[in-house]
C-alpha positions, -999 to +999 in steps of 0.1 A: -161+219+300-187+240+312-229+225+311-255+245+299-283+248+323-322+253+325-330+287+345-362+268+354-363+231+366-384+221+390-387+198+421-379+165+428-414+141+426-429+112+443-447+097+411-471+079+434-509+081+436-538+078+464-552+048+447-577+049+467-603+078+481-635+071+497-642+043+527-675+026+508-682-008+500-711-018+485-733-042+498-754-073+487-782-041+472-773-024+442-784+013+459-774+003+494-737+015+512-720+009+539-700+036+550-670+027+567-654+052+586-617+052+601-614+052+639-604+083+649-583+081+681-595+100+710-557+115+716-550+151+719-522+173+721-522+169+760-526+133+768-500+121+738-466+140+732-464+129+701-486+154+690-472+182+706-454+193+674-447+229+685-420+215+715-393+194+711-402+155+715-404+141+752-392+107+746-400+096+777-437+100+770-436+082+736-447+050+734-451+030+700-491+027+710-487+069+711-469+067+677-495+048+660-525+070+676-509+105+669-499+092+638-532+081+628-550+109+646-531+135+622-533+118+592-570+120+593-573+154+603-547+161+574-573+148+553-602+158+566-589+199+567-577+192+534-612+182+521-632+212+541-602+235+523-609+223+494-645+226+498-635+266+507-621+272+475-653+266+459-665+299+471-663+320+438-669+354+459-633+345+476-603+362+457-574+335+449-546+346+467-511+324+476-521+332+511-557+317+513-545+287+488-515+277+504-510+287+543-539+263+549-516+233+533-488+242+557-506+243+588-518+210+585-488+194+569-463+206+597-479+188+630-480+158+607-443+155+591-431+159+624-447+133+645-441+109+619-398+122+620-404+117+653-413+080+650-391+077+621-359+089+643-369+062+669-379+035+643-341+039+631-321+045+665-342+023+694-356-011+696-399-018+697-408+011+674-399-012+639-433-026+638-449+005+644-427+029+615-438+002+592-477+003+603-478+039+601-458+050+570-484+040+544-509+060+558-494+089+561-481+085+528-511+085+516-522+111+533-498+136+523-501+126+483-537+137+482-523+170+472-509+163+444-537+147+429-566+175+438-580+191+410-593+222+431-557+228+437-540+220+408-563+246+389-561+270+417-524+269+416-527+274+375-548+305+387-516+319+408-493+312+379-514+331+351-510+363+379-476+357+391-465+392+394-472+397+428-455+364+443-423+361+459-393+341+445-404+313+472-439+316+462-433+313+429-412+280+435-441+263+454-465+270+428-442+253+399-438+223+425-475+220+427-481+224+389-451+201+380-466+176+409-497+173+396-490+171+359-467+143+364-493+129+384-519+129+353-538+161+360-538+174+328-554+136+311-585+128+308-603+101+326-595+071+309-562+080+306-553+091+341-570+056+356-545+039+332-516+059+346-528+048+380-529+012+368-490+017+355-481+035+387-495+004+406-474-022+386-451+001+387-447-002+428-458-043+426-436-051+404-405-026+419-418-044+454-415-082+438-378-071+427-371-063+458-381-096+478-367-118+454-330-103+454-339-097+495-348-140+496-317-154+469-296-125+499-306-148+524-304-179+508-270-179+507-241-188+536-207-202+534-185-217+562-155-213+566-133-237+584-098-231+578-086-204+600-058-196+580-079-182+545-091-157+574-058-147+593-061-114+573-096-104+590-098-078+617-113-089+651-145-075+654-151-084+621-139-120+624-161-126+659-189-113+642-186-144+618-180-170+643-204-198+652-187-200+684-192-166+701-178-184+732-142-186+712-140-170+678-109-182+671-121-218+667-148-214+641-166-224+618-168-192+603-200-181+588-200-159+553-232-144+539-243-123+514-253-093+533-233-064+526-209-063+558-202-096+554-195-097+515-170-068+513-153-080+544-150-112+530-140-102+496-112-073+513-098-097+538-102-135+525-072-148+510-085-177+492-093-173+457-115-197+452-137-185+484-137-153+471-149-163+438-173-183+453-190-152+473-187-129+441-205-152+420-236-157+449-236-123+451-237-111+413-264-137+402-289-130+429-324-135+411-310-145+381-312-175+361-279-187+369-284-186+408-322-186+410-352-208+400-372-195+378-398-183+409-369-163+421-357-148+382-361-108+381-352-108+346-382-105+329-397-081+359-362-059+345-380-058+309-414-056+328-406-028+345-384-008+316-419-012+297-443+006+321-419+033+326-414+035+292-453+037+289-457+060+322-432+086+304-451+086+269-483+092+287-470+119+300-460+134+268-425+123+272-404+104+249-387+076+273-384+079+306-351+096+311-361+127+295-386+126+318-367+116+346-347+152+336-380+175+345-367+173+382-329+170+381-307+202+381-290+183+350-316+192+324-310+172+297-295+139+291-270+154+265-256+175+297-254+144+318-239+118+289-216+149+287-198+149+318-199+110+319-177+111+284-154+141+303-146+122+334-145+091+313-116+104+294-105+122+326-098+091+345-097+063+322-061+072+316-052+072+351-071+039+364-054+018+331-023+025+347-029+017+382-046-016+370-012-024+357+007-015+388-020-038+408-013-066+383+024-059+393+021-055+428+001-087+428+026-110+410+054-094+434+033-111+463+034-142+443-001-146+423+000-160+391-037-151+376-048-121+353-070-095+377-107-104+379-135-086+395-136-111+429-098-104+430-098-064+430-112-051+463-085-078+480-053-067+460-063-032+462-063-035+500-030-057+503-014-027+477-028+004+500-015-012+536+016-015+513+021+016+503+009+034+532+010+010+563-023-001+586-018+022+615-056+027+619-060+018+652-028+048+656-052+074+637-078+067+656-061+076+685-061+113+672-089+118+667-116+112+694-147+123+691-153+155+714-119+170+697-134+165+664-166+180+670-154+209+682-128+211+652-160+207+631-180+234+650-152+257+648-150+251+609-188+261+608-181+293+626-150+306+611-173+302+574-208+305+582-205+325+610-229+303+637-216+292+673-231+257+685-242+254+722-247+220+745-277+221+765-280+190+788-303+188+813-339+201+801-341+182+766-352+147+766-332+123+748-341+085+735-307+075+748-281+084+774-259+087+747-277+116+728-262+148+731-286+181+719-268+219+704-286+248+700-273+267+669-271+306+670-263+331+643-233+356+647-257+380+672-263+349+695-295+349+680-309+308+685-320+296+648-320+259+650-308+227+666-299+190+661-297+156+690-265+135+685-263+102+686-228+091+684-222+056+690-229+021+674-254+001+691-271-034+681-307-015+678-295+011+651-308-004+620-292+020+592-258+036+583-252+071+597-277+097+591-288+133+593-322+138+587-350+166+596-373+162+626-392+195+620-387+215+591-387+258+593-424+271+588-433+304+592-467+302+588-470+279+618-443+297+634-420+269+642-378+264+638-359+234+624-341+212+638-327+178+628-312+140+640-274+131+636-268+093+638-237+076+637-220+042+647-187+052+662-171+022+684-184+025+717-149+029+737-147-005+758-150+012+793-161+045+804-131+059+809-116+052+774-118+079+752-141+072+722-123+073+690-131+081+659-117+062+623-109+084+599-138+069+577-159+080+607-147+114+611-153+117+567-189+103+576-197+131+601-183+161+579-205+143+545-238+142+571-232+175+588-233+191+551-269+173+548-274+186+584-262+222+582-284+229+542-317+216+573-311+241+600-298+273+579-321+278+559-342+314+559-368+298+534-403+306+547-427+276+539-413+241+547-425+225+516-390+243+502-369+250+533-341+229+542-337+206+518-370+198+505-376+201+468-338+202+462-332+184+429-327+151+432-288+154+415-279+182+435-291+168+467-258+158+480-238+186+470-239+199+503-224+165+520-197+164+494-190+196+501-182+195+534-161+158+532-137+177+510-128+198+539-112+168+552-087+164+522-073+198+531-045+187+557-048+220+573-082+211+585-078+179+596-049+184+616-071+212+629-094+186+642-075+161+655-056+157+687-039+130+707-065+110+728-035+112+754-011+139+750-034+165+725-008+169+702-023+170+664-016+145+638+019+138+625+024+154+591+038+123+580+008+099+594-019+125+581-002+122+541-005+082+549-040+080+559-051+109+530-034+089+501-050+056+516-085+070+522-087+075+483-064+046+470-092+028+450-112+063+440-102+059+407-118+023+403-149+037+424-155+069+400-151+048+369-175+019+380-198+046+387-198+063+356-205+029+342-234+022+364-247+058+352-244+052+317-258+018+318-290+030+338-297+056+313-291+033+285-317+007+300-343+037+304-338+051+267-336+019+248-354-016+243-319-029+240-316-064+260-298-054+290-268-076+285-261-064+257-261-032+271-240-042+295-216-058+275-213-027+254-204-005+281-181-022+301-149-024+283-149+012+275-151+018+316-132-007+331-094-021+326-110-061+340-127-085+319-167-090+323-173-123+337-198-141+313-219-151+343-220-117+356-258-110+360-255-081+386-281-060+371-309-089+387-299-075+419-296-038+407-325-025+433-311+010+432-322+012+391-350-004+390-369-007+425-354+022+447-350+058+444-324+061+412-342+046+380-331+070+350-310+092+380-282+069+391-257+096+374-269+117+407-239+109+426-214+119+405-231+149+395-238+162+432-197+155+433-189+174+403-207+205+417-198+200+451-155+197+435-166+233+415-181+248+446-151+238+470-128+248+443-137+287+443-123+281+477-087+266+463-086+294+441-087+321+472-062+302+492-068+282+520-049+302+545-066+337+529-087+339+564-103+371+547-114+354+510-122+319+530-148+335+555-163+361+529-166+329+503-178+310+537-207+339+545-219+334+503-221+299+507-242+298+535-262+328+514-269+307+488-269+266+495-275+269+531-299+293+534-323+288+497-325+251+499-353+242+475-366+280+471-346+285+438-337+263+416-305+244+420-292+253+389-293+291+395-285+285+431-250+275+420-250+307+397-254+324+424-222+311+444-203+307+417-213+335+391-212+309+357-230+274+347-208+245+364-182+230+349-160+199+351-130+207+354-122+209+392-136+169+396-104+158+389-081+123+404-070+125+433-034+137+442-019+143+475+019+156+479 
């Protein structure tokens, strides 16, 4: 089925205001002031390196005193150039062009988005700089968002779009982000009204934040020991040491279960008990609700709270609820497209997951339970079914695949399509770690375009999940190349002179993160408000990732990345079919739970429907397992209704079903057509790698693929 789509959508938004603008107070006297002015740090480009944006970082300079100063330092100037620009545009002698509007905005937003990527990097990869991320992010937040809520520029912008004929494509896209910005930010209301939309935008982000805490306190609330070794004879080693009281002897216990979200799917994959398992799946889904909660620690009224002002922020705005206007920045367009391929793939793999509910159910009894399938029972079975079926020899895949032969497989993928080579350079770049490796990226004439530091390996200071994210983003106005920071958490190898291996969820991770990685460093987009990935619709955003992770179901290319940690030899045909048909034994159950969290989370944002009985609607028609009464996830559901998916959840299986279309114009050609692959390879990189947010995503994708997408190629999985 193929989905009509807008020519014209426009960016994603931040929907958040500068609440506040001047530093006065008054005083004690009605017409008496005092002014308070910031202090401005005395640091320059020469005495801090954080501020030397135009080089690469020099870690060993950066200090998290530096980070806050530079930090600081820019974000004032940002504001201060930004007002004395402003003030410029006053001039009515001075003809309005993109140039003289614009190229002052980039020159003072590129030394600032970098230091604070710089920081960010270190906040998330190295210990002391925690404290500091945290102090500085507001303020440069708030720096940055005074240009969407400027009325010089907003009407300048307006002047650019009534005489459009002489701008560029990319021109053109950064003056719809601006307009589309700033009337979503109230430009366009009148007084009155745009105060009350800052009021709604600020109980808006209370409210979201009181969500948060209470489902963060109820998380840590909660622990359960274990004491009998045997419920946990099931649970891998590291995993099981990690739980011990006793780090001395892990094997003796008490074990210690929590809610966090290592500990809870470990426990609910590997703990045999029933009853234990119930135990953690019913902590879990009635975090901050009444059932678990008291009434301090309830987020079910902030759910209605919150549904309310964003019902109220949307209709100020001209919308009627908030998922149609959630729809002005997604490539999706309209909710009809997106309930659309929800009801296809519904259909799609309804069928399909029925069935293999019934073979779990069967499997199950075989092993000798006696109890219908419930929710705190699926994850378990499903993993007792998959070693099963296709064996645990993951500590055997591993071995073929350590890391240097897979990144070289990977690089040599990237060449043979895109037509880039990737160089080390060691000795002159600075690194945060010894562990960080840095590649130069050059085009087919050896020409150098970009870069990217790896950091490969888990360590107890690495606070998130593996990552690819920009540190400076292409400008040519300020004259500056991208490049960008790959994190992962690979097992360390236990001495140095064991290779490091790589799971095959590992090697999946680095493929999906060097998709985010490669749309950052090829793009040819001029301005870095829209190079890279910036401005990239919110749904399409990880088309790129899925993209490249569904490389790795081709067995062609993975066994052309792998080889023996020992001998070199490349991955047994017969292990590689094992650990494919394992890696996606429960996608059926995962791409159905999704759709169900997709349709309930627009349902919640286009209705005053109680949102039990919404959820009770929906689930039966998604999912083969009885909803548990007491089931009161949504409390907990920070994604919707705190974090970056309210009205947009569906994002993930969109970006999939584009990314399944895109990869299948590859099927079609033949995997082993060399010629097709590398010409289709070279169009790709053309279009998503090098237009990022320059064009919109929708007629991006017409550009690859020459039609609207469809969804037809996002089909279950099948592996012969």
């Amino acid at each position: 089925m193929a989905l009509a789509l807008s020519r014209g959508r426009a960016s994603p938004i931040s929907l958040t205001f500068r609440l506040w603008k001047s530093y006065l107070r008054q005083a004690s006297s009605a017409t008496s002031y005092y002014v308070l002015l910031p202090e401005i740090p005395p640091d320059t480009a020469e005495t801090n390196a954080v501020m030397r944006t135009d080089q690469l970082p020099q870690f060993s300079e950066i200090t998290p005193q530096k980070s806050v100063a530079a930090c600081a330092k820019l974000a004032i100037e940002y504001e201060t150039k930004l007002e004395n620009h402003v003030e410029s545009l006053a001039d009515l002698k001075q003809e309005r062009t993109f140039e003289n509007l614009y190229s002052p905005l980039e020159e003072i937003a590129v030394p600032l988005n970098t230091a604070w990527a710089t920081v960010k990097n270190l906040n998330y990869a190295t210990d002391g700089f925690h404290k500091t991320f945290s102090r500085i992010h507001p303020q440069v937040e708030r720096a940055k968002n005074e240009r969407w809520v400027n009325e010089t520029l907003y009407y300048g912008f307006k002047e650019l779009e009534a005489n459009d004929s002489n701008l560029t494509e990319p021109q053109r896209r950064l003056v719809d982000l601006y307009l589309l910005e700033g009337r979503l930010n109230g430009m366009e209301l009148s007084g009155t009204d745009r105060r009350r939309l800052v009021e709604v935008l600020k109980l808006i982000a209370d409210e979201g934040s009181n969500f948060r805490n209470k489902v963060r306190i109820c998380t840590e609330m909660f622990t359960h020991d274990v004491t009998d070794m045997n419920i946990l004879d099931e649970m891998p080693w590291p995993l099981l040491a990690q739980m011990s009281k006793d780090k001395d002897d892990p094997t003796r216990g008490p074990w210690r279960a929590t809610l966090q979200q290592v500990s809870y799917q470990s426990m609910m994959t590997y703990c045999s008990d029933r009853l234990t398992r119930w135990n953690m799946w019913y902590a879990y889904h009635n975090r901050a609700s009444h059932i678990h909660a008291s009434k301090y620690l309830n987020n079910n009224k902030l759910i209605d709270s919150l549904r309310t002002h964003r019902s109220d922020l949307a209709q100020m705005l001209g919308y009627d609820n908030f998922v149609e206007m959630s729809m002005e920045t997604k490539m999706a367009n309209s909710v009809e497209n997106v309930m659309s391929m929800i009801e296809t793939l519904k259909s799609r793999f309804a069928p399909v997951l029925w069935e293999e509910m019934a073979q779990l159910q069967d499997f199950a009894v075989s092993e000798g339970f006696n109890h219908q399938l419930q929710m705190w029972d699926i994850p378990y079975w499903q993993r007792r079914q998959k070693e099963h079926l296709y064996g645990n020899d993951k500590a055997k895949v591993s071995e073929y695949f350590p890391v240097n032969t897979v990144l070289l497989g990977l690089f040599d993928l990237c060449t043979k399509l895109f037509d880039i080579t990737f160089e080390e350079v060691t000795p002159e770049v600075q690194t945060w770690h010894p562990d960080v490796r840095f590649f130069k990226i050059r085009d087919g004439n050896g020409k150098h375009i970009s870069a990217f530091y790896f950091d490969p390996f888990s360590r107890p200071e690495k606070t998130t999940s593996s990552y690819m994210d920009m540190g400076r983003e292409r400008s040519d106005i300020v004259g500056v190349w991208p490049y960008s920071y790959l994190s992962m958490k690979i097992p360390r190898p236990p001495t140095a002179s064991d290779p490091a291996l790589m799971r095959f969820e590992d090697v999946q991770s680095l493929f999906q993160e060097f998709g985010h990685g490669l749309q950052q460093l090829l793009t040819t987009v001029p301005y870095s408000e829209i190079s890279g990935q910036k401005n990239v619709e919110w749904d399409a955003f990880q088309v790129c990732a899925k993209f490249m992770k569904m490389w790795l179901t081709v067995p062609s290319v993975v066994k052309s990345v792998s080889g023996h940690c020992v001998t070199g030899e490349r991955i047994p045909d017969d292990l590689l079919s094992n650990t494919l048909k394992a890696s996606y034994h429960s996608y059926n159950f995962d791409m159905m739970y999704q759709l169900y969290v997709s349709a309930f989370d627009l349902e919640i944002y286009m209705t005053s429907t109680q949102w039990k009985a919404i959820m009770m609607q929906l689930w039966e028609t998604f999912l083969p397992v009885p909803l548990d009464d007491k089931d009161c996830l949504p409390c907990s559901m920070m994604p919707i209704f705190c974090e970056l998916y309210p009205a947009a959840y569906y994002s993930h299986k969109w970006s999939e079903m584009i990314a399944a279309d895109l990869f299948a114009a590859f099927a079609e050609v033949g995997f082993d057509n060399d010629k097709e692959i590398q010409a289709l390879g070279r169009r790709f990189r053309e279009t998503y790698l090098s237009l990022g947010g320059s064009v919109p995503a929708s007629e991006v994708f017409r550009r690859f693929r020459g039609r609207d997408p469809s969804t037809e190629a996002l089909q279950p999985p099948s592996f012969t």
